[in-house]
N, C-alpha and C positions, 0 to 999 in steps of 0.2 A: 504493500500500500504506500509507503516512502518513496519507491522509485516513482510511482506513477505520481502521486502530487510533487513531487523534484520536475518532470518533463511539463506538470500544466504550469511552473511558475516557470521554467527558462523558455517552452517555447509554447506562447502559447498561439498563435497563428494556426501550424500544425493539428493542433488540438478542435482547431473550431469548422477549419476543413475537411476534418474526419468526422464530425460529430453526424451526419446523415446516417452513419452505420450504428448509431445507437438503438433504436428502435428493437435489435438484434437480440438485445439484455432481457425484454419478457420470456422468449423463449426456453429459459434455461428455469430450472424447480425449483421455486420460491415457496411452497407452501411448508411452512417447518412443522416442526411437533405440535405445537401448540395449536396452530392450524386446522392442525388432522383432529388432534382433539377434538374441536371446536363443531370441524362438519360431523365427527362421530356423533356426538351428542345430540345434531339435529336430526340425523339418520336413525338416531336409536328410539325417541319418543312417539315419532308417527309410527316406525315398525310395532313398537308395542303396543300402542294403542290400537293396532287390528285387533288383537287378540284380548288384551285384559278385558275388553268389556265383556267375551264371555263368559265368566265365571260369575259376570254381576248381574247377569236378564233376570235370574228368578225372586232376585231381590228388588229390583226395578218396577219387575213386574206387582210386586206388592206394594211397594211405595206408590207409585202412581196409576195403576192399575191399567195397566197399559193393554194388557193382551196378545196373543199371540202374534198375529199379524203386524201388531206394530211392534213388537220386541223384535221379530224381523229386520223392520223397515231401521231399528237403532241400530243394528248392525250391520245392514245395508246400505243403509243411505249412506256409511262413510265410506264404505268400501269402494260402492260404485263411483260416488265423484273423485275420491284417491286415483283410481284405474281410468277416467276417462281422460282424466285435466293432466295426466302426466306428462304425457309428449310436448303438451301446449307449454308447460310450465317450462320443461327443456328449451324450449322455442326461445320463450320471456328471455330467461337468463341468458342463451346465446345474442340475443340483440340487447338488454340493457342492463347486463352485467351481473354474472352469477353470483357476485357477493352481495350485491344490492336486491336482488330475487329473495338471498338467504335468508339476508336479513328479514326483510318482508313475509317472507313465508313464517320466521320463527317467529317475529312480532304475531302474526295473524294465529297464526298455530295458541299461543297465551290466550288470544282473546276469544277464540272460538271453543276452546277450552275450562274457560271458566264461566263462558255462555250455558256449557252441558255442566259443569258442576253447581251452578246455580237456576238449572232450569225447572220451572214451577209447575210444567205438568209433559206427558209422552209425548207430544206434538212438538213440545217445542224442543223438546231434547234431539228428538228425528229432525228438526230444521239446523240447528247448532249441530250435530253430526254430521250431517252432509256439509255443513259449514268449515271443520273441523278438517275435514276429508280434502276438501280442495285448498284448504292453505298448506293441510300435506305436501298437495300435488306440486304447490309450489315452490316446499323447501330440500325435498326428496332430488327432485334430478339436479342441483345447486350442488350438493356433496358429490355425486359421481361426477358432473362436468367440472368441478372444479380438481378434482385429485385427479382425473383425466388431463384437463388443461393446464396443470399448473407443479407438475410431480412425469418423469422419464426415466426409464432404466431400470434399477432392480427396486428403487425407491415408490416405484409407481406400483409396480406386482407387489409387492408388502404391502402398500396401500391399499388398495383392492384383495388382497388375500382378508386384510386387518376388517373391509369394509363389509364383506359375506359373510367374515363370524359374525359382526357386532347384528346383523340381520339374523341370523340363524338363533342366535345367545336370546335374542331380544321377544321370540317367538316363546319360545321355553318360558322366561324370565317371568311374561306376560303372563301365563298361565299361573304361576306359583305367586305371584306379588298381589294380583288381581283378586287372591282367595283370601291372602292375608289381610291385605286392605279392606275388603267388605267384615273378614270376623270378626278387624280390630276395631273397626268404627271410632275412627278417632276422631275427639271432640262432638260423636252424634254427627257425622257427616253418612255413614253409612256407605252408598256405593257413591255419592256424591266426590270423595274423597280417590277414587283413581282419577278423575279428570281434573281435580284440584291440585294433583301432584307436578303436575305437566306445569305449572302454572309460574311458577319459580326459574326451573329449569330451562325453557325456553327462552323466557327474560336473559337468564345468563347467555345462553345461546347468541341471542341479540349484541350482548355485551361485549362476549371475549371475538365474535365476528366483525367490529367492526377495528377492534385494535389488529389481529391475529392473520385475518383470510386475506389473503391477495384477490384483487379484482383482477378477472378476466373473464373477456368475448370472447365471440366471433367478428374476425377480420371484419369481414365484409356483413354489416349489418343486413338482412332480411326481412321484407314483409312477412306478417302471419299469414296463413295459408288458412282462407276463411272454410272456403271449400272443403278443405282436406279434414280440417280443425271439425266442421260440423259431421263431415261423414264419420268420421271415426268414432264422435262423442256417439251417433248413432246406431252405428255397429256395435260398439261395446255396451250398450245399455238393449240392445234387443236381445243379446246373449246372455248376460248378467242379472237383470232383470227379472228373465222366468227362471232361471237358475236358484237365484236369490231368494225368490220370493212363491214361487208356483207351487210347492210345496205345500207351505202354509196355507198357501190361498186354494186349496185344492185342486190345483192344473184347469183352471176355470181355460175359455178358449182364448183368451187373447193370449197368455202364455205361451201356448202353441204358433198362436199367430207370429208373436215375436221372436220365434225360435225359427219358424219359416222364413222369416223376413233376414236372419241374420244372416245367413251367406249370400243373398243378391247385394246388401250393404257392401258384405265386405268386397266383393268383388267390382262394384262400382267404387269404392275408394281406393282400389287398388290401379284402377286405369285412370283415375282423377288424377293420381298422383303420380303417374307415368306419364301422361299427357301433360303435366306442368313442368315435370323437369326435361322432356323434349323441347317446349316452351322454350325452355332459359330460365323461367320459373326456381323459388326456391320449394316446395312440396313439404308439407308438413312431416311426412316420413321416406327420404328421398329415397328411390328401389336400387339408386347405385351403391346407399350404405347398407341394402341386405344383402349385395353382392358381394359382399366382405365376409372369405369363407368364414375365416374363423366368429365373427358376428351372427353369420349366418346356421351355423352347423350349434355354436353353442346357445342361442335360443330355440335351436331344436330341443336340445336339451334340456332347457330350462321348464318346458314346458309339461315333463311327465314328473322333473323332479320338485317342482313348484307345488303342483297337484296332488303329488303324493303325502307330501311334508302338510301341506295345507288342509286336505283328509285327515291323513294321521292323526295327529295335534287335535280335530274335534270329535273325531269317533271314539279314541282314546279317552278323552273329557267326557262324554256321554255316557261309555263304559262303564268306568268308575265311578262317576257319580248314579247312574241311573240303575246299572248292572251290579256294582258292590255295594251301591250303598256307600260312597262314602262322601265325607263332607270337602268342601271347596277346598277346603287345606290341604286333608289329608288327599285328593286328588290333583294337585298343584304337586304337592313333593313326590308324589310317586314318578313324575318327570324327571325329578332333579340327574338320575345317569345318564338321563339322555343329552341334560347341559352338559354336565360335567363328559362326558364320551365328545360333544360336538365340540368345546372349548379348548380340549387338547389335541383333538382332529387339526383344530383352526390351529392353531401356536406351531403344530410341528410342518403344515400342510407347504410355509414357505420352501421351508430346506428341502423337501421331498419332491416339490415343482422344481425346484434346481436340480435334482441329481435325477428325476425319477420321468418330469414331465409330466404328458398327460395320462401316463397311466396310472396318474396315483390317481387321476377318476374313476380309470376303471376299476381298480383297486375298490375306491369307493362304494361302486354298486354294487360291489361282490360282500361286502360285507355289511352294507346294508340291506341286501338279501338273505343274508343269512341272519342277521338280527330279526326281520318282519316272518321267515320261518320260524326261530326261535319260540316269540311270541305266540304263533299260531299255536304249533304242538304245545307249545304249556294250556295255552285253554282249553286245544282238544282233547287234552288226556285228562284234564280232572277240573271243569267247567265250575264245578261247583264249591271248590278248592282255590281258585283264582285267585290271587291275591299280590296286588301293586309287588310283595318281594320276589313272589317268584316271576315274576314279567321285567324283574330288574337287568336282569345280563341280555337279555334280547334287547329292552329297551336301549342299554350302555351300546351295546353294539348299533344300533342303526341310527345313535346318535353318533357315533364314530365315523360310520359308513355316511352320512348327511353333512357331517365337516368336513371329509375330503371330497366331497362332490362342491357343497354349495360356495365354502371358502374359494377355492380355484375359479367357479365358475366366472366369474365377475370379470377376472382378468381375464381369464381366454375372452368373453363377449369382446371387451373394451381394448384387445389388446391392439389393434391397428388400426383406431378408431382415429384419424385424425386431429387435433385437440380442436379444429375450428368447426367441426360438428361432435363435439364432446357435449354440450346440452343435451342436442337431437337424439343423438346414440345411447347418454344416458337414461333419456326418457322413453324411448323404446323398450330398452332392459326392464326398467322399473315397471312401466306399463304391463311389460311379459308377465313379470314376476308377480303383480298384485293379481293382473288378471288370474293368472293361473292358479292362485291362492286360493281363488275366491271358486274358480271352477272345480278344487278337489273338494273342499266345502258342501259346496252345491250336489254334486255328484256322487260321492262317498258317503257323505253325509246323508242325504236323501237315503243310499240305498239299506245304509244301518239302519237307520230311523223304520224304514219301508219293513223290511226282512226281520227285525231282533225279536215283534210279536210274534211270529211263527216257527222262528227257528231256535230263538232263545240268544242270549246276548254271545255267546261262547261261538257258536258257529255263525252267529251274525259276525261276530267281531274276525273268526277266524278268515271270513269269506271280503272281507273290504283289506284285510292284511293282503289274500293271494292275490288282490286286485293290484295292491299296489308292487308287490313283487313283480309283476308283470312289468310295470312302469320302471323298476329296478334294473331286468334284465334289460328294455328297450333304453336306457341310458349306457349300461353296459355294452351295448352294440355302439351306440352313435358315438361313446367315447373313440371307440378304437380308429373313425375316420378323422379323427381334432390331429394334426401336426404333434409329432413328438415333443418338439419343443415348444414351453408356453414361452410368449415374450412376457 
């Protein structure tokens, strides 16, 4: 640092005719530790807020008397605007700057949050939810584009290894903190208090982003792509939608209706969006960044293991509570192998993409196939016996098997994703990932719910397991075509 302030005091002429090549200086990894912290923290509160709230509907449901269909809609209504506003959100941050979206998002994320901690009856809670759900949208693809755009080299893959646990951890975490929160009822807040908690934490959020996070774009600003922007919110809400909700509602026809409607959607938003970037157009989801094997090949994958993990997690919940008998707690820690299997997954998952590649994916599937058999044969051999300890080592294992899949994944999507479509690219991810969360839900969920009256929870349960082993092996294949080396 000496030499160079010694050359700007003897020559400074030199100096100021080279200064055009400065511009050069963003390109290089600025976001430090504290940084990472910072977007971990925003990433970690809306991932958990998917899930805490359900261990709190049957309490809600007494407090405000809400009802089925609308305890639903609590859990829906955030889901779906989280999953549609995502892409859009990527978009924002790439034209007016991912730290200034952060922020925004974290700010709104506090206030729509203590909207649902203080709301006075079901209705309004299902408006503050979905309220809730899109200031998500807004803060969620901010921490991928910006350790995308702003972190290169082996700094970026830790990052993104660091950012798939804190998703994976926050899933888990959800379920166990959500049970203790509602039994502790602290101050008489009752279930009021998991949305209150948010309430702090994202202020800080706000705080240490605006000392901490590096700003950055896209180069070249873009218009929003209104077209693309509406077909997609539409596509995503005719598939989600009766998914979500067709159930409760008992498969009345418009459900059907919207489940018909969702592939001509999707397939009109897919030439919308082809036709704008032939244009010269910028396209809301441009088809040249599906073209990117490795984005391309690992949203394939994201997509059985998104729906699996996102089943699991409520069938599992249902089980235990509904099947055992047991209380929100003690159905929260019967989880806990499964953190603790995914958390040490995540920590070692760096060194073994160095040495190992992508087959510590397949790796992955292999053993969390054998965890979801595990599982099965304990309930099928003594159903009535069942019990959260002996479902402990199947459980540790396919939490194992789910850290070296989900950890890794992030990088491979992200890993040749240009940093000038780092928003876009990261809101696609996210969008995969919620959607497909919400489709194992919907699907899995349903079909236990459907089958455990006639079958009994034991072969109910065992039978949404073989489902998801299914989803296991079909990740175990699409690993083996990912490049040996991840970048």
């Amino acid at each position: 640092m000496g030499s160079v302030t010694q050359q700007l005091a003897v020559a400074p002429t030199p100096i100021r005719t080279a200064a055009p090549t400065a511009p050069a200086a963003p390109r290089t990894p600025s976001l430090g530790t504290a940084g990472l912290v910072t977007v971990l923290l925003g990433a970690f509160l809306p991932m958990l807020d998917f899930f805490i709230v359900n261990v709190a509907l049957p309490t809600i449901d007494r407090d405000l008397a809400a009802g089925p269909a609308v305890l639903e809609l609590v859990a829906a209504g955030y889901g779906i605007a989280f999953a549609v506003l995502l892409v859009l959100g990527g978009r924002l941050g790439d034209i007016f700057g991912r730290r200034r979206l952060f922020v925004a998002g974290a700010a709104a994320f506090a206030l729509t949050s203590l909207a649902c901690g203080l709301a006075p009856g079901a209705w309004s809670l299902v408006a503050a939810r979905a309220a809730q759900g899109a200031s998500a949208a807004l803060l969620i693809p901010q921490v991928l584009g910006t350790i995308t755009a702003a972190t290169d080299g082996a700094r970026r893959g830790r990052a993104l290894s660091i950012y798939g646990a804190v998703g994976g951890i926050s899933v888990v975490i959800g379920q166990v903190l959500g049970g203790m929160l509602v039994a502790a009822d602290l101050f008489g807040t009752g279930w009021r208090s998991i949305f209150l908690l948010n309430v702090p934490f994202a202020l800080l959020a706000v705080v240490l982003a605006v000392r901490y996070v590096p700003e950055s774009r896209a180069a070249r600003a873009a218009r929003v792509d209104v077209p693309g922007t509406v077909l997609l919110t539409a596509t995503l809400l005719a598939l989600l939608i009766p998914l979500m909700e067709g159930h409760a509602a008992g498969w009345p026809l418009w459900s059907w209706a919207l489940l018909a409607l969702f592939p001509v959607l999707a397939v009109t938003f897919a030439l919308v969006e082809r036709r704008a970037e032939r244009r010269g157009d910028t396209p809301l989801v441009p088809p040249t960044l599906l073209r990117i094997p490795e984005m391309r090949r690992g949203l394939g994958i994201a997509l059985p293991y998104f729906a699996g993990f996102g089943g699991f997690m409520f069938v599992i919940a249902v089980a235990l509570q509904q099947g055992l008998r047991l209380g929100v707690v003690a159905a929260g820690w019967a989880l806990v192998p499964m953190a603790v299997g995914y958390f040490a997954a995540s920590l070692s998952s760096p060194r073994l993409i160095g040495r190992w590649g992508s087959r510590v994916l397949s790796a992955g599937a292999a053993v969390q196939a054998v965890g979801l058999a595990a599982i099965a044969l304990t309930v099928l051999a003594d159903s009535a016996h069942f019990s959260a300890l002996r479902m402990a080592p199947g459980v540790a294992l396919a939490g194992i098997g789910q850290g070296l899949i989900g950890t890794p994944l992030f990088r491979v999507v992200l890993s040749k994703v240009p940093a000038a479509r780092a928003g876009v690219g990261s809101g696609v991810l996210a969008t995969s990932q919620q959607a497909s969360l919400a489709l194992g839900v919907a699907t899995l969920g349903t079909l236990y719910l459907s089958v455990s009256p006639g079958l009994g929870m034991g072969r109910a349960l065992a039978l949404c397991l073989g489902i998801q082993m299914v989803g296991s092996f079909t990740i175990l294949y699409l690993t083996t075509r990912l490049p040996r080396s991840i970048g």
